[in-house]
N, C-alpha and C positions, 0 to 999 in steps of 0.2 A: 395749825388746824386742829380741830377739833375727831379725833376719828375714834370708832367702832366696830369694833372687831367681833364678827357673831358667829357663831361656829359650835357645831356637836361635838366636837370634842377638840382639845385644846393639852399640850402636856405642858406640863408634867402631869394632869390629873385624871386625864383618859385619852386612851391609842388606841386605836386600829390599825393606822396608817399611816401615810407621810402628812395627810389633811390635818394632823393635830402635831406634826413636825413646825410643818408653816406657822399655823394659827399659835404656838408659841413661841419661835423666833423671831416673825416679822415685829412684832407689836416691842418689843424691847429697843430695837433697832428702830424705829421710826419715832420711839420716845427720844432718842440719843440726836437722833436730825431735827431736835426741837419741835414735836407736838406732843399732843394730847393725847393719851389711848386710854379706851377701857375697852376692858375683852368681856365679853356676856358668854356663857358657855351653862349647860344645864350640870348639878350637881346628881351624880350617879353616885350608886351606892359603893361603886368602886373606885369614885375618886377620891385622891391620895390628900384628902386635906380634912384636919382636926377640927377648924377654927369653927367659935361657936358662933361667928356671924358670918352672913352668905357671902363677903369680899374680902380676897385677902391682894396681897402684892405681889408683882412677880419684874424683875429687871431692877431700876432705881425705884420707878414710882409709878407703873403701870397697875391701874386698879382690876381686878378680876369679879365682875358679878355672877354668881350663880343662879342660875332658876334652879328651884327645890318643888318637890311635887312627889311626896311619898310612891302614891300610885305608879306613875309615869316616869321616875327615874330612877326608884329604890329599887330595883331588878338588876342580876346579875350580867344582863350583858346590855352592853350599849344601843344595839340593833335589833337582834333576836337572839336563840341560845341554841344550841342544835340542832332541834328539830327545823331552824328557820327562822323568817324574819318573825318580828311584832305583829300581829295583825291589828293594832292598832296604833302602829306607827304614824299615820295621818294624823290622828289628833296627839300624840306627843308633840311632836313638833312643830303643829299649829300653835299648844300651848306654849310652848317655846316661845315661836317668834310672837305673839299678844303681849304675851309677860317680859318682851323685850323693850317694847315702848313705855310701857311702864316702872322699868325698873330706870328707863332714864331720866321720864320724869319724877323718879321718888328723888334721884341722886342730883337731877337738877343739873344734867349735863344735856346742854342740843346740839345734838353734832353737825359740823359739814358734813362727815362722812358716813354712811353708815354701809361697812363692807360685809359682804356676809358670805357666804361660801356652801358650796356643793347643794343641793335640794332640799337638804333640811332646814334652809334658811331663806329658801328662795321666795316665801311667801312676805318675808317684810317688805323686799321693794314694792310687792301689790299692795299691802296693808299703807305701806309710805304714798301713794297716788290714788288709794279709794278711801280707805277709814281716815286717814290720816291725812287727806289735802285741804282742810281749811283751819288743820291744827296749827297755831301760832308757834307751839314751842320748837315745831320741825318743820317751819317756815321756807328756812335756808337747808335743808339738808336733802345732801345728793345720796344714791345709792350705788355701788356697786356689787357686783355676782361675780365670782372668780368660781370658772369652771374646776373642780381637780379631776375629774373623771366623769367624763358624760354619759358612760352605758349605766349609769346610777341616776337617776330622773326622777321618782318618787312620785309611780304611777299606778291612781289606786281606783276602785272600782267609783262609777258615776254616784252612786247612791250616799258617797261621799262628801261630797262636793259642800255642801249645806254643813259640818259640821268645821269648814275652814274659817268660817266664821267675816268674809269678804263683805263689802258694802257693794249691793248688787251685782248682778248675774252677769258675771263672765268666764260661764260654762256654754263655751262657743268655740268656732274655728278661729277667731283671731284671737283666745283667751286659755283657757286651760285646759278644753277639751281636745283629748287624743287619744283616733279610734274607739270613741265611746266610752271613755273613761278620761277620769283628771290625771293630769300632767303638771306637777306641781314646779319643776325646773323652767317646763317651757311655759309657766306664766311668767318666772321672775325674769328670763330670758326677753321676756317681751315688753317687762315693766321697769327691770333695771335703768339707769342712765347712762351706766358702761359697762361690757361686758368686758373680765378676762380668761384666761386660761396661765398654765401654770408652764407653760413655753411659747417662744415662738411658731415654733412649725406643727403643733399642737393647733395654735390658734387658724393656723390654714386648713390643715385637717380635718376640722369637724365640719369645716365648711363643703365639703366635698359628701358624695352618696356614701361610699367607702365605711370610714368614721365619723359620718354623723347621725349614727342611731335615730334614724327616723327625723330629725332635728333639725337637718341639714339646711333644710330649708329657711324655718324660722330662724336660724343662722345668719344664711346668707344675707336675708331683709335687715339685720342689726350690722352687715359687715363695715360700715363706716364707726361704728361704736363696741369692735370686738379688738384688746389686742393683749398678744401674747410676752407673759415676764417671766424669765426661768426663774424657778425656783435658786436658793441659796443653799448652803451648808453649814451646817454651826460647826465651824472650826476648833472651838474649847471642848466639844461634843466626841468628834470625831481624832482623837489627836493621839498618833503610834508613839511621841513622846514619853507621854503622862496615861496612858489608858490604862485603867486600873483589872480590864478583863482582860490585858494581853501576858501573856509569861513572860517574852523577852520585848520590853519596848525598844524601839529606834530611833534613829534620823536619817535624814539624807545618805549621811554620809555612811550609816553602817547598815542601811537596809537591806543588802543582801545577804549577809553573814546573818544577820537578824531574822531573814526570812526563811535560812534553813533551820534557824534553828526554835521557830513558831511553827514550822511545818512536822517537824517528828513531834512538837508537841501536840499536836492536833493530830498525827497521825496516831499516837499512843492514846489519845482521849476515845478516837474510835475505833479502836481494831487492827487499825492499816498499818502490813509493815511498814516501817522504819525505813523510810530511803526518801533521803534530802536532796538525792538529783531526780527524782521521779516529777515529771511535770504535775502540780496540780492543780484543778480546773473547780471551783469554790461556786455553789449556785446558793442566795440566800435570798426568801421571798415566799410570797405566796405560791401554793403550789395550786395553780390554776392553768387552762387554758392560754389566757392574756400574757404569762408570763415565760410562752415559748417549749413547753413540757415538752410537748408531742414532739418537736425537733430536735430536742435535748437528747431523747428516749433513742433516734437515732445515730447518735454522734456516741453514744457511749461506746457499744464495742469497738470500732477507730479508735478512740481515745485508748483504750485497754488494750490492744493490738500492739499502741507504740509505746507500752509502760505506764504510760501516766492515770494518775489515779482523779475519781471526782468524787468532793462533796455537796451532803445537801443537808441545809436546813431550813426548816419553815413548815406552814401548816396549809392545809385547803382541800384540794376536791378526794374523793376516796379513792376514784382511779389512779390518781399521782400518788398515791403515797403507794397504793398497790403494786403502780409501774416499778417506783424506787426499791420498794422492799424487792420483789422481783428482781433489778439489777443487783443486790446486795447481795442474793442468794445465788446468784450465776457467775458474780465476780467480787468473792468476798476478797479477796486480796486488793483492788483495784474501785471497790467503792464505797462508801461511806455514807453515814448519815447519822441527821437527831431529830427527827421529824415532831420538834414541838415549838413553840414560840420559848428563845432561849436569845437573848440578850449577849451574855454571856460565849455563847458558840459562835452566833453572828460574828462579832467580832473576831473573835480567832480564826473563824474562815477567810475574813477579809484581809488579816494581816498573813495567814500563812499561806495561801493560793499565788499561784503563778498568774492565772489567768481568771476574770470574773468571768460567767457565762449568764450574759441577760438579751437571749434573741427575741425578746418582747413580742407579739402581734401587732401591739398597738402600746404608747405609754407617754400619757401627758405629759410628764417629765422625769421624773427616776429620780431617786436619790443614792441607789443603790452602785451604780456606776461613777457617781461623784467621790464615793466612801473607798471605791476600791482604788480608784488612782490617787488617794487618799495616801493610802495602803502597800501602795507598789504592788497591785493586784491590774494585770491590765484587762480592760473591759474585751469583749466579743459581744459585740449586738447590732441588732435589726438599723439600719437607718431610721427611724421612724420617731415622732414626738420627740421627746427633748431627748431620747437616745441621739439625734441626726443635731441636736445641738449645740452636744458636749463633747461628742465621740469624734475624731475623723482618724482616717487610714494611715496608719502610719507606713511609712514612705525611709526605708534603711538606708537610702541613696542620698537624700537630699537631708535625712532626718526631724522629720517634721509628723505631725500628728501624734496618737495616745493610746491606739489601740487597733482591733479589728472588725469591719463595718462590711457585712453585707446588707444587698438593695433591694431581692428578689426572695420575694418569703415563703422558700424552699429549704425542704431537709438538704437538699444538694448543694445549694449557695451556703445552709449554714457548714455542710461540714469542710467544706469549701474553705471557710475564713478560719475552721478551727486548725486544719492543716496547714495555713498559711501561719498562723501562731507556734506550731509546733516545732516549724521549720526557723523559725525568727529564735525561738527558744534551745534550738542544737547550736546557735553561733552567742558564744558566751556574750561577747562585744554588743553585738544589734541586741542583745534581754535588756544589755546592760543600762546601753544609751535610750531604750526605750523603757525601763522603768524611771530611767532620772527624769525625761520626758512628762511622766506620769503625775511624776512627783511636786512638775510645777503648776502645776493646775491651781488657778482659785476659782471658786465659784462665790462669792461674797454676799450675804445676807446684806449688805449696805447696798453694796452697788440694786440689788433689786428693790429696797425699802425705796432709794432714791427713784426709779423706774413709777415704783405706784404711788408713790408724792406727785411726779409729773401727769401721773394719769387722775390724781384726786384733782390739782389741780385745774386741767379741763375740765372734767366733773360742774366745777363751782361755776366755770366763764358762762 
């Protein structure tokens, strides 16, 4: 097959998120299962590439197209800068997806596929069934919309609407009007030809009032044409082997002795005395809301009561970093922190941490919990999106499962699961056989390229 990969950001050349995790792993690996891929992704003034023409390569022979657009992409942030988003976000990435059709026709590729992702892309599948249905060159070519995060929609005032540049009016209730304004995800939502998300129980979720952002519904109307593929891991990416940010690397076999002694390294990096038997409890991510704060904020002095000490890194709302600082200063022996986007610490939390802490609200799929059992880091989190797909309860008796899974999204259920860790973690045996557990984890980038090959696929029948 012939496929395309459209995406705001894409790495190696720009990150926000795991959205540009995906959009460069999948596309190497689906070269490898014998197709065709080009990646379309806009060139930002902070993407990491020299060359003087807008495509270069990435895997054996995956071609990369840039859209260029001084205006619209030579700015220092991808979305917005601190004050906020772009306020003229809508037409960046209408300019996008226009100049996506075109840059295939320059390169003279039609594709079956054309995949695209999150809202920023979601107006191709409409341009693909209004501007573009009696175009010959994209004839045969199906669409896909792979949800990564639905509370992201790309929803802008009505007076908008006219500058998306659509072949006639569907600024309506069955088109992109929501609550009086454009809704640019739930037009592709309704024009796509398959919808995914980036888990399975993700993809039930947004079907429901709960987690589906107003959405739900238009959801529910495509549920024959919605399904859900977990994401993968890049194994070469993530590897306690070879990892060139870790002090002491491991394997299997010597990750314990390894892991005390990543932990006084990280302890020394931030302050924290020095003690290799002190449990430690690793949080790396956005410091937001969605990523379980407020529950955390309660589980600290428990944790600090029985020794064990918590890290954090990551960047986001200013009450969390306020909370954290606050913790730091009430239990400077017992907590830690680097509150900036650091590569570098990530890692070392993951390798030195007893325990990952990701009791999510909500989470399409996580990669963060994939990295720790990685790691011999074992996960704590919400059952919920692809945490409920990769996590289960481990079970000392029968020895089964990877980590600790509460159902009920309560400070009490969570500090619930972290005392049930604490207590696994005083019997050297049950840490022991539950980090080897840990350790057998794949989550394979192949096995899910094969999933949306089956789903392109149906697409074409």
């Amino acid at each position: 097959m012939k496929i395309v990969i459209c995406a705001s950001e894409v790495v190696p050349f720009a990150k926000t998120g795991g959205l540009a995790d995906v959009c460069g792993a999948l596309p190497p690996v689906l070269e490898k299962l014998g197709h065709e891929v080009v990646i379309i992704t806009p060139r930002y003034k902070s993407s990491n590439i020299h060359a003087p023409t807008p495509v270069v390569r990435i895997g054996e022979n995956v071609r990369v197209c840039f859209i260029e657009h001084h205006h619209y992409f030579g700015r220092e942030g991808l979305y917005g800068e601190a004050g906020g988003e772009y306020q003229d976000n809508l037409e960046r990435f209408a300019f996008f997806c226009h100049e996506s059709f075109k840059v295939l026709k320059e390169i003279k590729f039609s594709p079956d596929i054309l995949h695209c992702h999150d809202w920023h892309t979601a107006l191709i599948p409409i341009l693909l069934k209004t501007n573009y249905q009696h175009d010959h060159f994209f004839k045969n070519t199906r669409s896909m919309l792979t949800i990564h995060n639905l509370a992201y929609q790309g929803v802008f005032p009505k007076q908008q609407y006219r500058k998306l540049g659509i072949n006639g009016n569907l600024f309506h209730t069955q088109g992109l009007e929501f609550y009086d304004q454009v809704n640019i995800l739930k037009g592709g939502i309704i024009f796509a030809d398959v919808i995914t998300t980036v888990s399975p129980q993700y993809a039930k979720e947004i079907q429901a009032i709960d987690l589906g952002c107003a959405l739900d519904g238009v959801l529910r109307n495509r549920a024959q044409d919605i399904y859900g593929i977990l994401n993968g891991l890049d194994y070469d990416v993530w590897n306690p082997k070879d990892d060139p940010f870790l002090d002491f690397s491991f394997e299997p076999f010597d990750v314990n002795e390894q892991k005390q002694n990543n932990k006084l390294a990280l302890q020394a990096i931030l302050g924290l005395p020095l003690k290799e038997k002190a449990p430690v409890f690793g949080f790396v991510g956005r410091l937001c809301l969605q990523k379980g704060l407020e529950i955390i904020k309660e589980a600290i002095d428990g944790i600090v009561d029985q020794e064990g000490q918590i890290v954090f890194t990551g960047v986001g709302d200013r009450k969390y970093h306020r909370m954290i600082d606050e913790a730091t200063q009430r239990h400077p022996r017992h907590v830690g922190k680097h509150l900036k986007f650091d590569e570098r610490i990530a890692h070392k939390i993951y390798a030195a941490s007893d325990f990952f802490l990701m009791p999510s609200l909500y989470e399409p799929c996580g990669l963060g919990q994939m990295i720790a059992l990685r790691y011999g880091s074992i996960p704590i989190v919400h059952k919920t999106g692809g945490l409920a797909d990769t996590i289960h309860l481990y079970d000392p008796i029968h020895k089964t499962g990877n980590g600790f899974v509460f159902t009920e999204y309560t400070k009490e259920s969570f500090i619930e699961a972290v005392q049930e860790a604490l207590k696994v973690y005083q019997k050297k045996d049950q840490m022991e056989d539950l980090v080897e557990q840990a350790l057998r984890y794949r989550f394979s980038w192949e096995k899910s390229a094969k999933e949306y090959v089956r789903i392109y696929q149906k697409c074409l029948l």
